[in-house]
N, C-alpha and C positions, 0 to 999 in steps of 0.2 A: 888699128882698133885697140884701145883702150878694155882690158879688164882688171876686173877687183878681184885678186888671186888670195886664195888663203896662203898659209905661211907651211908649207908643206915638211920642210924640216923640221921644224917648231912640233909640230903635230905626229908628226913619225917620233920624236924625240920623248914625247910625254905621254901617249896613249899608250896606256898597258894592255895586254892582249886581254880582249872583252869575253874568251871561254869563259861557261859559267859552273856552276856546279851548285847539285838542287843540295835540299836538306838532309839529303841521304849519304851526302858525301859524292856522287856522281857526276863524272863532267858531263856536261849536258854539248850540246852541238855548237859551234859559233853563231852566236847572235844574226839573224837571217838581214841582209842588204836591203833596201827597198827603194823600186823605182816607181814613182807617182808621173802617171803620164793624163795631163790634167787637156781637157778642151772646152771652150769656149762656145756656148750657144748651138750644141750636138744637142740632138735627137733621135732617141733610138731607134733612127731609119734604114737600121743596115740589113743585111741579109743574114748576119747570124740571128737577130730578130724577127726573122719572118718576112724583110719587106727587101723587095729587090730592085728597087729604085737608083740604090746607090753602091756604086763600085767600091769595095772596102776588103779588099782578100786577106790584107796583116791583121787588120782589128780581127776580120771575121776568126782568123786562123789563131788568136790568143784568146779568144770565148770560146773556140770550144779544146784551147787546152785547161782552161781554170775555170772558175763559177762565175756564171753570166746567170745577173739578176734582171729578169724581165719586168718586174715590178720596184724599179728604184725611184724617188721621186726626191728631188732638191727642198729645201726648207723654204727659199728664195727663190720666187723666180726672177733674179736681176744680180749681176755678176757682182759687183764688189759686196752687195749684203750675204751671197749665196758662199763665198769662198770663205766670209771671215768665219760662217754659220761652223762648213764644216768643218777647219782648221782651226776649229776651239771646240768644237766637238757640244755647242748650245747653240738651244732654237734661237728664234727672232722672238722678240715682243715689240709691245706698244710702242719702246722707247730705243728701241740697240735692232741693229744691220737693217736697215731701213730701205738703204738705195744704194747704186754704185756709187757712193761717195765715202760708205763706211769706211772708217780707219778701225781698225783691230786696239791698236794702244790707246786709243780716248777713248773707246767705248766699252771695253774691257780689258783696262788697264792692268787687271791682276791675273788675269786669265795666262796660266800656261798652254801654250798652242802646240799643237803637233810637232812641229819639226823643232822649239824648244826645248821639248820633251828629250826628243832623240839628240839633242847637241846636249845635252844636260847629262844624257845617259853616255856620253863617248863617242857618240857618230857623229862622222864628217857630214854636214848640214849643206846642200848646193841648191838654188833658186836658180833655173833656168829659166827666162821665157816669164809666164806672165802667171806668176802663182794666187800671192796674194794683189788687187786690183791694183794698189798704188806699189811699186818702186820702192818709197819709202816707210813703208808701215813695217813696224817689227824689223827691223835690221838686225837686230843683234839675235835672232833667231837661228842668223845662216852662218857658215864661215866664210861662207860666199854667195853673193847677189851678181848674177849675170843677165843683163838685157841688151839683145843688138844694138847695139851704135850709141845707149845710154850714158856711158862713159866715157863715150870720146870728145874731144873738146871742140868745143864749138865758135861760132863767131859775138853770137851775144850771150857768151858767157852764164846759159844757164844752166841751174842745180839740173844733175841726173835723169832726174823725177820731170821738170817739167820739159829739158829738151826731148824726153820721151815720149810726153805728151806732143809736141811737135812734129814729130814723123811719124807716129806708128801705124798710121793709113796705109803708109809704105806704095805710093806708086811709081811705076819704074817707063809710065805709055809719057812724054814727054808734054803733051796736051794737060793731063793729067797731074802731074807733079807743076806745074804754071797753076793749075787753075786751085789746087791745095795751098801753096806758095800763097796767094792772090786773095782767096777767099775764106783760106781755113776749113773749105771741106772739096768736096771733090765727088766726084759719080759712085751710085754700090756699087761698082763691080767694075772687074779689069781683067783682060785677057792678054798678058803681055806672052810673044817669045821668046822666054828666057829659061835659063836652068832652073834647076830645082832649089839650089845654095841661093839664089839670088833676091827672093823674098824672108820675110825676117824670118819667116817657119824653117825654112831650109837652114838660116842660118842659125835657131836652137837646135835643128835636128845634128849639124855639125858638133855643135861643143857639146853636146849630152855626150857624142858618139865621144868626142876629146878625152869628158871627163872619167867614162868606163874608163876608156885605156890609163889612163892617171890613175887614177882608182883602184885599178888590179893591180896594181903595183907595192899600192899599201900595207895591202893585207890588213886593212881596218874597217869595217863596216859602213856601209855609208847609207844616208836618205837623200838619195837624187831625184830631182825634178826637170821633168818634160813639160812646159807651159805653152802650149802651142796657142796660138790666135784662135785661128781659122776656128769654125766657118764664121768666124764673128765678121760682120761688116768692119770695110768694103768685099765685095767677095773677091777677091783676087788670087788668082791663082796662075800658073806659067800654063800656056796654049794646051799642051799636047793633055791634058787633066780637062780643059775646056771639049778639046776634043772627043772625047771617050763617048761622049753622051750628043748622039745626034737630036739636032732640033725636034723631030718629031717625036722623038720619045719623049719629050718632059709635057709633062699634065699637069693642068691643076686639079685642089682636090674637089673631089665632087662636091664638101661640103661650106663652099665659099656663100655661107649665107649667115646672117645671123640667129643662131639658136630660135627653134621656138619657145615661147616665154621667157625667154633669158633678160634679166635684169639690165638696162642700159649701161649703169655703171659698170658690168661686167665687162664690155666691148672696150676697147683699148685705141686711141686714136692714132697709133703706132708713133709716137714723136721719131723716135730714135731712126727710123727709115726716114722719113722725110725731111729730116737733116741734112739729106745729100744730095745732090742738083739731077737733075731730071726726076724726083719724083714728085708729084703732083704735093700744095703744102694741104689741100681738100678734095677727099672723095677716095675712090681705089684709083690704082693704077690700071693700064690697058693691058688686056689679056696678052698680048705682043710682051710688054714689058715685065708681066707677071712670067711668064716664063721665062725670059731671061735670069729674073732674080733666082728663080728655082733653079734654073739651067749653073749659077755661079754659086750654090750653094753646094751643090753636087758635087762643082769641081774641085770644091776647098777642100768639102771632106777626102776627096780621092787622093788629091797633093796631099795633105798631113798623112794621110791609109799609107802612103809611099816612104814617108819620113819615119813613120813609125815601125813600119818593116825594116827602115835600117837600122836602127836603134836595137831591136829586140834582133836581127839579125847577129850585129858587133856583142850582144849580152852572150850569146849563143859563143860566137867565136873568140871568147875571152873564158867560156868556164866559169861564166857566173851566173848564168841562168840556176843551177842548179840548189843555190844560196842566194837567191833573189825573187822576194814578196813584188810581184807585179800591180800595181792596182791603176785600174783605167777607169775613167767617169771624165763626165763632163758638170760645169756650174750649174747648165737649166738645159731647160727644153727649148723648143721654136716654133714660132709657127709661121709657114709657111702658104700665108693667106687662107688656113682654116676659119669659119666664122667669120672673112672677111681681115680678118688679123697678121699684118705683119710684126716679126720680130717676136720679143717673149711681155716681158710685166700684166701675167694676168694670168689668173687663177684656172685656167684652163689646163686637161691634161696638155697639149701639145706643148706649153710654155713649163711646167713641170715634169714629165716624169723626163726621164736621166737613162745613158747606158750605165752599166757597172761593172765590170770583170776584175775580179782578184784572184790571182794567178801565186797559189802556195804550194812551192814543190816540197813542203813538208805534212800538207797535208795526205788525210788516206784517201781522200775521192779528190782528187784533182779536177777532173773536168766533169762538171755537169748545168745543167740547165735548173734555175730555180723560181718560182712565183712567190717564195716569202715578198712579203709587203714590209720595205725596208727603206732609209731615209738618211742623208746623207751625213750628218750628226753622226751616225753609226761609222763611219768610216772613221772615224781618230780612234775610239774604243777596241773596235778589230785590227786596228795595226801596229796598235802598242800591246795586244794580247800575242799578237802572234810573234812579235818580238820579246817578248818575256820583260816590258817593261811596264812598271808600276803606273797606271794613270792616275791624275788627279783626284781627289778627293771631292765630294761636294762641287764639282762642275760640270760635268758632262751629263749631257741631257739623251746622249745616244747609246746604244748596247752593242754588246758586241758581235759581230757577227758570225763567228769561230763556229758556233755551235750548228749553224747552218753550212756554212765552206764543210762540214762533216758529215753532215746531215742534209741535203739540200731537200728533201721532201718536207724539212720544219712551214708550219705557216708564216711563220714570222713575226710580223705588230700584230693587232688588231687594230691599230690606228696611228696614223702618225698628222702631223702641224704641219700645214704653208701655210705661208703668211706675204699678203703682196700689198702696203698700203694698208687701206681699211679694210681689206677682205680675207676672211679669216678658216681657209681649208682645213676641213676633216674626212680625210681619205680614208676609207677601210677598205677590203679587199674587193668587196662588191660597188660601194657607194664612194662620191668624190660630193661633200656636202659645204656650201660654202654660205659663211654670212657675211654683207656688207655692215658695220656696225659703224655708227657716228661716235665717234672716240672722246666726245666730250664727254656726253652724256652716257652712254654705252648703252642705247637704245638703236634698234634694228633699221635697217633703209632698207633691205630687200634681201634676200635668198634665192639658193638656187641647190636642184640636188639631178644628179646626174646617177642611172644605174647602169653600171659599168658593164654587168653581168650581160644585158641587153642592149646599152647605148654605149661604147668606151669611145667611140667620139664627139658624146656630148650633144648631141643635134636637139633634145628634145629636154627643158626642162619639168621634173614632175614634181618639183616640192609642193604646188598645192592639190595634188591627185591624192582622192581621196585614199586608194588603197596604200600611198607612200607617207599616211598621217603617224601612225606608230614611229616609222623607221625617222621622220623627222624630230618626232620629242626624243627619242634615243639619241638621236646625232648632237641635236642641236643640247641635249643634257649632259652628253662626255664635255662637249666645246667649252661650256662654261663652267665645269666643276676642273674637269683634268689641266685645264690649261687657262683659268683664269688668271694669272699672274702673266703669259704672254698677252692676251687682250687687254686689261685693265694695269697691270704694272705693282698689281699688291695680292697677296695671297699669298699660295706656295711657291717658292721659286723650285723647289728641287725638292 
């Protein structure tokens, strides 16, 4: 296998020891490590969450050493708009991180990105796994870009980027890999018996594990990345992950209907599922099969629960847990046939909100539980604060979160921006307020206002209930004063 190795000598050779020393004359501590352990279409379904659905002992067992945000919510609910959101540390609007197609360098091309940041400041920059959506976006961000099998040469000869595109289904059931081969897609879900190494997650869980031990060796600071799949479709995971979760246990949820009053366009025809063979191209799928897919979503999470234990295991047994910023999140939420809805793109809690845990062994409250109302924009501002580096100027649309990882009883926003399409989320701590807006004209097609306080999953729309008329001209007045320049593309930007 083919990787893109930095220049380790080169790099030992020219980085100067990054101890800092404040304006008092003081050395201050070495510059803290950080490991970004990033997931794919996670939902905070676990049991440090409150819900016991899903087997997750390592996640659960790093929420409750660091601050686990139960109120975290994505900007995007759709993976490449939602990653470039948070690793530039600005919202969506009308015109920028649209869909999984965004590229980071055409759509903001001046934009200093996170891990930019930290290679700019003297840290060894590694992209494991599946950071930013494309392969090739922002390359020169990293000193190294690592993806399973990306690298290796192939038979027709293609760039990185699209042989990536070619496999990353990753099936290993041999019925299954013929019929990807054949048709370009292949069934959600796979229960192969194979190891844990043998799926591409196993195989970033290996080179993260590689790169620590490389890494402690430096004695240089580094910003590593865990990019794992899972549980993004196919659900594939090795048998014995399959296994943990007897048939009878998996349910759907009781509220597989479509909202009452809920605006049409809100409901999502799930494309992204019925891309793959056996699922129906109209209608639901059959409760038989609707378990299934829950039954392989479970298991994904559990396989990565296992990879990521060994990861934070080797941090442990290397002495660097001690000088290492944790930070776990996933791009979006899922949904798991809520409302009828498979998969995420739609303004619903289940396709937004997000886990969060940041894991600061230099903070004074290291572990605790917090409901601040927080957004993932916030994650570049709090990890270049807690690294003592300078963030950009006039970019960042998120705060920091320092002040809470201290404090975790702070409330947090009072509001924060989704954006999915033409439908335009204002979350506050009680209320999840959403407008469909015709983007030509920037006249209204329909609303929807959900109270979280009483409904947090959504079943019942109240925006034209009389006693919810105040709290709609409040919502729907922040929406277009605070954030007119994401809807309409002119105003303030910052």
């Amino acid at each position: 296998m083919q990787k893109r190795y930095i220049n380790w000598i080169f790099i030992l050779a020219t980085l100067a020891s990054l101890s800092c020393v404040n304006e008092r004359g003081q050395e201050l501590a070495p510059q803290p490590n950080v490991l970004l352990i990033y997931m794919d279409d996670l939902r905070p379904e676990l049991a440090s969450y409150g819900r016991q659905n899903i087997k997750s002992p390592n996640i659960d067992a790093l929420s409750n050493r660091g601050i686990k945000f139960t109120n975290a919510y994505c900007n995007v609910p759709v993976c490449g708009a939602s990653r470039a959101s948070m690793l530039t540390g600005m919202l969506p609007t009308v015109n920028r991180f649209l869909d999984y197609n965004t590229f980071v360098e055409k759509e903001v091309p001046d934009a200093i990105t996170l891990p930019q940041l930290f290679k700019e400041n003297g840290y060894l920059t590694i992209s494991n796994g599946k950071i930013y959506h494309h392969l090739d976006d922002r390359e020169t961000d990293w000193d190294e870009i690592w993806r399973p099998y990306a690298f290796d040469e192939n038979e027709l000869e293609l760039s990185p980027t699209d042989y990536w595109q070619s496999l990353w289904k990753d099936y290993h059931l041999t019925e299954n890999i013929d019929e990807y081969k054949r048709t370009g897609t292949g069934p959600a879900y796979e229960n192969a018996n194979v190891a844990d190494s043998v799926y591409i997650d196993g195989m970033v869980a290996k080179k993260v594990i590689w790169d620590l031990k490389k890494l402690k060796k430096t004695d240089k600071p580094f910003f590593l990345t865990a990019g794992f799949i899972s549980p993004h479709l196919p659900f594939n995971a090795p048998k014995k992950y399959w296994d943990m979760y007897p048939r009878d246990s998996i349910k759907q949820p009781n509220n597989n209907y479509i909202p009452k009053n809920a605006p049409k366009i809100s409901i999502s025809n799930w494309p992204e599922m019925r891309a793959y063979s056996g699922i129906p191209k109209k209608g639901q799928v059959s409760d038989s099969l609707a378990k299934t897919l829950i039954h392989g979503y479970y298991a994904t999470v559990s396989y990565v629960d296992a990879l990521i234990g060994e990861i934070l295991n080797q941090l442990e047994v290397l002495d660097l847990e001690k000088n290492t910023i944790v930070v776990f999140v996933s791009d979006h939420g899922y949904n798991l046939q809520e409302h009828t809805q498979w998969a995420k793109f739609t303004n619903y809690n289940t396709s937004t909100q997000v886990p969060l845990v940041i894991y600061n062994p230099f903070s004074k409250q290291q572990s605790a539980t917090t409901n601040a109302l927080v957004e993932l924009v916030d994650v570049y501002p709090t990890i270049a604060e807690l690294c003592r580096l300078q963030a950009p100027k006039n970019q960042l649309d998120g705060e920091s979160l320092a002040p809470i990882l201290n404090e975790p009883n702070l409330k947090g926003k009072n509001h924060i921006l989704i954006k999915r399409g033409n439908g335009f989320t204002l979350k506050t701590q009680q209320f999840s307020y959403t407008e469909y807006i015709n983007l030509k004209n920037d006249s209204l097609i329909s609303n929807m206002l959900y109270d979280h306080k009483i409904d947090k999953d959504e079943n019942i729309n109240v925006v034209d209930e009389q006693e919810y008329a105040e709290t709609v001209k409040r919502l729907r007045g922040i929406l277009h004063t605070e954030y007119s320049y994401n809807i309409q593309g002119r105003g303030l930007e910052h």
